[in-house]
C-alpha positions as CSV (number, residue, x, y, z in Angstrom):
1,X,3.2,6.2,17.4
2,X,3.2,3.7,20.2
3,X,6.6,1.6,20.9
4,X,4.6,-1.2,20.6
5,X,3.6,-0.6,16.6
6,X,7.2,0.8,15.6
7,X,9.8,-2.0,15.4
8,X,13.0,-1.3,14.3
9,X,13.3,-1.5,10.7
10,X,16.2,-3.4,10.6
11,X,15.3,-6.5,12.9
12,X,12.7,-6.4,10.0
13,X,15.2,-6.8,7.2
14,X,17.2,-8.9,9.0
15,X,14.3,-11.2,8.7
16,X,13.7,-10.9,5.5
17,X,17.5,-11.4,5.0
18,X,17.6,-15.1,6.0
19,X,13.7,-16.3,5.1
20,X,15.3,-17.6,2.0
21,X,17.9,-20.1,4.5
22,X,14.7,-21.1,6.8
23,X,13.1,-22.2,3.3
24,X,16.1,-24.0,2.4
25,X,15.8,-25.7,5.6
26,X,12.1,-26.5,5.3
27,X,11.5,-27.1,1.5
28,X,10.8,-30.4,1.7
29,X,7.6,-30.3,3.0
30,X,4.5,-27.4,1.9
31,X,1.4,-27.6,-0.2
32,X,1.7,-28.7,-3.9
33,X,2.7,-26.1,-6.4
34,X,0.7,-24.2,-8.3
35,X,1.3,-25.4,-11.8
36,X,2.1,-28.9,-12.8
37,X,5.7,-29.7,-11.8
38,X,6.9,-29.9,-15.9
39,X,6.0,-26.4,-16.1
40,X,7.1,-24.8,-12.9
41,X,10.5,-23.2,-12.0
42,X,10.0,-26.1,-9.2
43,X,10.9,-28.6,-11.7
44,X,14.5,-30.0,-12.1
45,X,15.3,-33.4,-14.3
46,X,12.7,-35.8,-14.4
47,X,10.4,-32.7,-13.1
48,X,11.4,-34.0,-9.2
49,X,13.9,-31.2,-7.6
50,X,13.1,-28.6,-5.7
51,X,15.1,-25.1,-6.2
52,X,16.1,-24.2,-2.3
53,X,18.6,-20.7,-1.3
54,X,18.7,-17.4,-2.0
55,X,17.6,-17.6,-5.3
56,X,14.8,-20.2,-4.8
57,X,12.8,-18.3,-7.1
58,X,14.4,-18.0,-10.3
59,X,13.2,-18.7,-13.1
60,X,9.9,-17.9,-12.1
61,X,8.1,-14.6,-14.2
62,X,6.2,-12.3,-12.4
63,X,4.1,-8.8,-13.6
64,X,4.1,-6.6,-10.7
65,X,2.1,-2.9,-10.0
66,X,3.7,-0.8,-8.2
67,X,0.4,1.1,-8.5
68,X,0.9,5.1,-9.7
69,X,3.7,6.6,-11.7
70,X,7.3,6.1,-11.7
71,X,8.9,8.5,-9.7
72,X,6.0,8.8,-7.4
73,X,7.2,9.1,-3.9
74,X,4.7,6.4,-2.2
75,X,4.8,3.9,-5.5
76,X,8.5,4.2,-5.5
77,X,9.3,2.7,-2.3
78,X,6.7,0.3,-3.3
79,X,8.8,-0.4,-6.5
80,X,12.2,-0.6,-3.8
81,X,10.3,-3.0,-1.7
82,X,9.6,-5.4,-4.7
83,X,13.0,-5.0,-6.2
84,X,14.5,-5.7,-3.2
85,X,12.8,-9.4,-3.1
86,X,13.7,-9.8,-6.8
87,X,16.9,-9.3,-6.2
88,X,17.4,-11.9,-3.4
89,X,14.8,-14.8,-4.4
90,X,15.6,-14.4,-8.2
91,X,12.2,-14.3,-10.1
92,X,12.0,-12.0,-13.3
93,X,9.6,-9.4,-12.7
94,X,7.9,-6.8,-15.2
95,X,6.3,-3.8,-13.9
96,X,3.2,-2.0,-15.1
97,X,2.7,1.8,-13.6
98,X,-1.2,2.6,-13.6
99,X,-1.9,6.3,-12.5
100,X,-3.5,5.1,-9.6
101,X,-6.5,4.1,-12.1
102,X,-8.7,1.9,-11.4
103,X,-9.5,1.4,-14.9
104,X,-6.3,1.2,-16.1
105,X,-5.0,-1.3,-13.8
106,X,-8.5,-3.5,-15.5
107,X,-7.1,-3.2,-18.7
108,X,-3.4,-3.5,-17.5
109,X,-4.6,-7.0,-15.7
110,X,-5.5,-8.2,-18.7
111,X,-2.5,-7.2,-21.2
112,X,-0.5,-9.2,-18.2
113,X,-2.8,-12.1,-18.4
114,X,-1.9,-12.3,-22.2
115,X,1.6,-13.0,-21.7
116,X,1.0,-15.8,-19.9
117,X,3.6,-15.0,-16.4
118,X,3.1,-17.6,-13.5
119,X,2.3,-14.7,-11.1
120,X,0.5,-11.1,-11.0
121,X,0.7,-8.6,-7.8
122,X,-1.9,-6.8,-8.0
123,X,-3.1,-3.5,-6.1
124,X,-7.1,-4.0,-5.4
125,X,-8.2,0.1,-6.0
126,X,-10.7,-1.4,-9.1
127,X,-12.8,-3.5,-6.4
128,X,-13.9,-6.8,-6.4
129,X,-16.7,-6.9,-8.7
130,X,-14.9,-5.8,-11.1
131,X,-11.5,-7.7,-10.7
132,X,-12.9,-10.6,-9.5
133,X,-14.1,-12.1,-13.2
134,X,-10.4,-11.2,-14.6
135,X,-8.8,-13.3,-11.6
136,X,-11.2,-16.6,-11.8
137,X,-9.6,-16.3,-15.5
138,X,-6.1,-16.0,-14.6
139,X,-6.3,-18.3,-11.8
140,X,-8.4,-20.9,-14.0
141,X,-4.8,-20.2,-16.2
142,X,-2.5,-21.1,-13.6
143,X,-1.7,-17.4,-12.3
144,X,-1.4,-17.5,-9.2
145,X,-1.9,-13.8,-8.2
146,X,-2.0,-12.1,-5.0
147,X,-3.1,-8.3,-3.6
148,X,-1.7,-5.6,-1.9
149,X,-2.3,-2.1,-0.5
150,X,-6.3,-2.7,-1.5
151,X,-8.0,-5.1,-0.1
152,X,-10.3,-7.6,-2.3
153,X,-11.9,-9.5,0.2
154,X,-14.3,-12.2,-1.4
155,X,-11.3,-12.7,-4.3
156,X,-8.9,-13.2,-1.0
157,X,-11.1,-15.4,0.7
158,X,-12.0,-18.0,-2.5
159,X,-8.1,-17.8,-3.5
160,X,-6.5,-18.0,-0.1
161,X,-5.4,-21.8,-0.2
162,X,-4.2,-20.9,-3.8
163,X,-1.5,-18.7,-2.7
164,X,-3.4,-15.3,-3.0
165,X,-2.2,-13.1,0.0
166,X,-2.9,-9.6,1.1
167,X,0.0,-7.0,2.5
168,X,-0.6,-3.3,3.3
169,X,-3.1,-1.9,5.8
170,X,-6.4,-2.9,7.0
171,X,-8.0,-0.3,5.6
172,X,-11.5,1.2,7.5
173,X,-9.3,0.4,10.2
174,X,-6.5,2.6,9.5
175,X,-9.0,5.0,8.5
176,X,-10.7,5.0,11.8
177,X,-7.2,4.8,13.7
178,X,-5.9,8.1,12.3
179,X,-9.2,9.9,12.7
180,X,-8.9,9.1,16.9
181,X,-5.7,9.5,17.2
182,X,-5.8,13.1,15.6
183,X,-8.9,13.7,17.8
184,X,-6.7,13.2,20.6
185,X,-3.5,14.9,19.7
186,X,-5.4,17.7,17.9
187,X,-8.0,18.5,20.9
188,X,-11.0,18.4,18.7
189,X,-14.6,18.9,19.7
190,X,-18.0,17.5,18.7
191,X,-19.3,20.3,16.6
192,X,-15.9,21.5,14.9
193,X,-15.5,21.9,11.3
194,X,-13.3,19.2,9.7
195,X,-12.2,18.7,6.2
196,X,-11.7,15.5,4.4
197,X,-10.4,14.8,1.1
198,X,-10.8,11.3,0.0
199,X,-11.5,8.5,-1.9
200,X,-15.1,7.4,-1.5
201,X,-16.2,6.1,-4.5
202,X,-14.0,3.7,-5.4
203,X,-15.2,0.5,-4.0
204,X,-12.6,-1.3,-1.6
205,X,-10.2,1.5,-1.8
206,X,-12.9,4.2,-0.4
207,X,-13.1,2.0,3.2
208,X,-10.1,4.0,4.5
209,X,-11.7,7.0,4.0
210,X,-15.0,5.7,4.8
211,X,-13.1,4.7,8.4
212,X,-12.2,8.2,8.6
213,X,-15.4,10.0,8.1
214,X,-17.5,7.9,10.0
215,X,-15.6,8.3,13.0
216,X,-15.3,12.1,12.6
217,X,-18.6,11.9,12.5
218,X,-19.6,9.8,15.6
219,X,-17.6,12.3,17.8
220,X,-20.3,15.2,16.8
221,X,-18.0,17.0,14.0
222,X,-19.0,18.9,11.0
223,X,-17.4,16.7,8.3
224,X,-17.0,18.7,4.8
225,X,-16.1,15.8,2.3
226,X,-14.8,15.9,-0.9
227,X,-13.8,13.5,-3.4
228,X,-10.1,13.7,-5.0
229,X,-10.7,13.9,-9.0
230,X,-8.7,12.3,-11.2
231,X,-6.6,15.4,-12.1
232,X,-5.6,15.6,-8.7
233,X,-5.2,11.8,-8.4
234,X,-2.6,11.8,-10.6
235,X,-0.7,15.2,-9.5
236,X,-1.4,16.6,-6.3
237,X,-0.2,20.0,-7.5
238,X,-3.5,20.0,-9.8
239,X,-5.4,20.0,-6.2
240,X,-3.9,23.5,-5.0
241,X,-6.9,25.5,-6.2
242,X,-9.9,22.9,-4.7
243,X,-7.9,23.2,-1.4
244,X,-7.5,27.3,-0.8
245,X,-11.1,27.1,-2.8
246,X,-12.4,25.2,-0.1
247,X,-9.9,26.9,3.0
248,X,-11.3,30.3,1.4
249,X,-15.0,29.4,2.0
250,X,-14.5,27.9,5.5
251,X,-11.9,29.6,7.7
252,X,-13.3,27.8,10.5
253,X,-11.7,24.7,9.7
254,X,-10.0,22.7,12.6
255,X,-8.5,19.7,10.8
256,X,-8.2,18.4,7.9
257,X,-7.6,14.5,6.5
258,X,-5.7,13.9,3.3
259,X,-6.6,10.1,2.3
260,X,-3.9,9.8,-0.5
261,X,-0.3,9.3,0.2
262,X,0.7,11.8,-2.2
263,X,-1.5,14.5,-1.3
264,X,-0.3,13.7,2.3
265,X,3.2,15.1,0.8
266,X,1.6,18.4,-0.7
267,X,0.3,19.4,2.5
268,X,2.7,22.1,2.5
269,X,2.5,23.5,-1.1
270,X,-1.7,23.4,0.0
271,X,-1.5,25.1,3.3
272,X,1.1,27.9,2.0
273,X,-1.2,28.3,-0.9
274,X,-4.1,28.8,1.5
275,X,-2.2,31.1,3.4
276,X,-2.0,28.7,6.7
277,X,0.6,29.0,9.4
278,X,2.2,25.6,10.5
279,X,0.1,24.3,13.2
280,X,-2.9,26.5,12.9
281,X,-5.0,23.5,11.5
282,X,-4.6,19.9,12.2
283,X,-3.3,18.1,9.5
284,X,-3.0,14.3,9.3
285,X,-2.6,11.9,6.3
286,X,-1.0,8.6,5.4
287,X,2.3,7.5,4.1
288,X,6.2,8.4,4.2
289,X,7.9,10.7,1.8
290,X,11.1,12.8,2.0
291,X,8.2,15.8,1.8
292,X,5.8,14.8,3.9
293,X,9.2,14.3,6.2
294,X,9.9,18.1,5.6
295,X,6.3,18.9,6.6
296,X,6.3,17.4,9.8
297,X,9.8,18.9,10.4
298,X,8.2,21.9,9.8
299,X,4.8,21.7,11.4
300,X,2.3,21.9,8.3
301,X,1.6,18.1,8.8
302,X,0.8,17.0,12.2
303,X,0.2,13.5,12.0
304,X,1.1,10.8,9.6
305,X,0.0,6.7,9.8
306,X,2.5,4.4,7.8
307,X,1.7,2.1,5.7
308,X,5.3,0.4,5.1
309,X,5.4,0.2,1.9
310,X,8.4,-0.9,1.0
311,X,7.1,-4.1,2.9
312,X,3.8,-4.1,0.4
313,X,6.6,-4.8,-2.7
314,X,8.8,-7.1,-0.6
315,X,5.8,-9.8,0.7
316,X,3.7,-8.9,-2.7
317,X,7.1,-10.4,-4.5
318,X,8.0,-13.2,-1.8
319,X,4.5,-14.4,-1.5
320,X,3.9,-15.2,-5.1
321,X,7.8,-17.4,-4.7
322,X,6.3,-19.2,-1.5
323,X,2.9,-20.2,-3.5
324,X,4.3,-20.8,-6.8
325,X,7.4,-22.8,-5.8
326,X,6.7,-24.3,-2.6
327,X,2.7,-24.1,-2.6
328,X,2.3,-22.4,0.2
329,X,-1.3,-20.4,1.1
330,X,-1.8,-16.8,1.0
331,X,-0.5,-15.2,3.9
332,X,-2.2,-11.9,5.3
333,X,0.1,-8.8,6.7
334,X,-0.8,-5.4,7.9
335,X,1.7,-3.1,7.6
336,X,-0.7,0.4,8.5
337,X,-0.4,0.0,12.5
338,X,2.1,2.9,13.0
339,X,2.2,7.2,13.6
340,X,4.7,9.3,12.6
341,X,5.0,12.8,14.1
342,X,7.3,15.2,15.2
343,X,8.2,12.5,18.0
344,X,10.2,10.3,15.9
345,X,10.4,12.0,12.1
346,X,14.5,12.6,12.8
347,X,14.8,9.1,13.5
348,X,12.8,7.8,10.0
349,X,14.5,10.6,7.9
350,X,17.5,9.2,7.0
351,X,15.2,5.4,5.8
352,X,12.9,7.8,4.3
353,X,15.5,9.6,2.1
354,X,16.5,6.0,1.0
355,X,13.2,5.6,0.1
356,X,13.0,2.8,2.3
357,X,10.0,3.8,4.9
């Protein structure tokens, strides 16, 4: 992690804290709201005032995924993130937990569409082509709806001026980021043997750990890839047997790469399973959990990048408020820029255990 990436969290909240008084401040001027003004929380008697303070935003009905299962140690700070928001600007929010499946989160889209709220935050794992049909429809509706985590890019850029936003990491990017900065800390070679577990074939979602192979790759490495299976999508402990499977078969292994925040957690369980030492292979994933900060305290994970995403629930939440409300466009936030290591774990731990970072 460079100084430059890692703010402290709470200048971050403070911000948050008082957006609501700068809107106050500024309400008056914007885009136009997304619905007509009769229907919109916007409207007041004779469909003219405008809501401004904390609460600027009730009223308002939002359907929100959080994206995997309740309980679930990246979703759930997710969940905290968009909570938190709810709490302060005041919109009713429903949430819809989807396994981290693609398919599901289809079908969940359109049992959200049916109930007619006047936002949807989406996650983007199911890809454009096949989200992008559903959100014409909603949008065509008067949803205004907006993305995080997974990027949909060509839904992002026909939506943008109507309020649809992105938050989370950009994701070949982070990809590629963790893959050179564990070639650096972790003193790989070209022709050493790494191992990554990922999530190629789902479209959009996959870039992150298409950013990570194909940089393994142009350094010279012997990249083993293998796709995570739904079984092990959904529980991590289902995994234990493909990883000391695949450890058991190749002993030679330097590093490996976890592409799945929840996996990231199970490093431990895996490497114990596998009968691996802390430290004697590289290991580096993604996201923050009270057991993936155990692991680095204890040196089965090496390297974590953060994705923040408390933040993805927060901005997913307070951008639909700004568009719907005020009309304001989407705005675009990367939260992935950051490392976590044995460097500065004691310092996250106690946010982490809060389920904050």
């Amino acid at each position: 992690m460079t100084p430059l990436t890692r703010r402290p969290v709470w200048r971050g909240l403070a911000a948050l804290a008082v957006l609501p008084l700068v809107i106050t401040a500024c309400s008056s001027g914007g885009g136009t709201p997304k619905k007509e003004a009769t229907n919109s929380p916007a409207a007041g008697a004779g469909g003219s005032a405008v809501p401004t303070g904390a609460q600027f935003c009730k009223g308002m009905k939002i359907v929100f995924f959080p994206g995997g299962t309740p309980g679930g140690p990246f979703e759930t700070v997710v969940y905290n993130g968009a909570k938190a928001a709810a709490a302060a600007l005041g919109p009713s929010v429903t949430y819809q937990w989807s396994d981290w499946d693609p398919d599901k989160m289809i079908t969940q889209f359109k049992q959200a569409m049916a109930t007619h709220p006047d936002g949807i935050a989406i996650m983007g794992h199911p890809g454009d082509a096949a989200f992008d049909p559903l959100i014409d429809q909603a949008e065509a509706e008067g949803i205004t709806v907006t993305v995080m985590n997974t990027e949909l890019p060509k839904a992002e850029a026909t939506y943008q001026s109507k309020g649809m936003g992105y938050v989370g990491a950009v994701l070949y990017q982070a990809g590629a980021s963790l893959a050179n900065e564990a070639i650096k800390r972790g003193n790989l070679h070209a022709g050493d043997r790494v191992f990554v577990w990922g999530l190629l074939s789902q479209p959009g979602r996959g870039e992150r750990t298409k950013g990570i192979v194909d940089t393994l790759k142009k350094a010279g490495m012997t990249v083993d890839y293998l796709e995570i299976n739904d079984a092990t999508n959904k529980d991590p402990s289902a995994g234990v047997s493909i990883f000391t499977g695949y450890v058991s078969k190749h002993p030679d292994v330097k590093a490996i790469f976890i592409d799945h925040g929840n996996l990231t957690a199970t490093i431990p369980t895996y490497m114990k399973a596998a009968n691996l030492k802390p430290g004697s292979v590289f290991a580096a994933g993604f996201d923050m959990s009270p057991a993936t900060v155990k692991g680095i305290q204890d040196g089965y994970i090496s390297l974590v990048i953060d994705q923040q995403e408390w933040l993805q629930g927060y901005f997913g939440i307070l951008q639909l408020c700004l568009s719907h409300i005020y009309g304001f466009s989407g705005l675009r936030i990367d939260t992935g820029a950051g490392f976590d290591d044995k460097s500065n774990i004691d310092k996250l731990a106690p946010l982490v255990e809060k389920q904050i970072r």
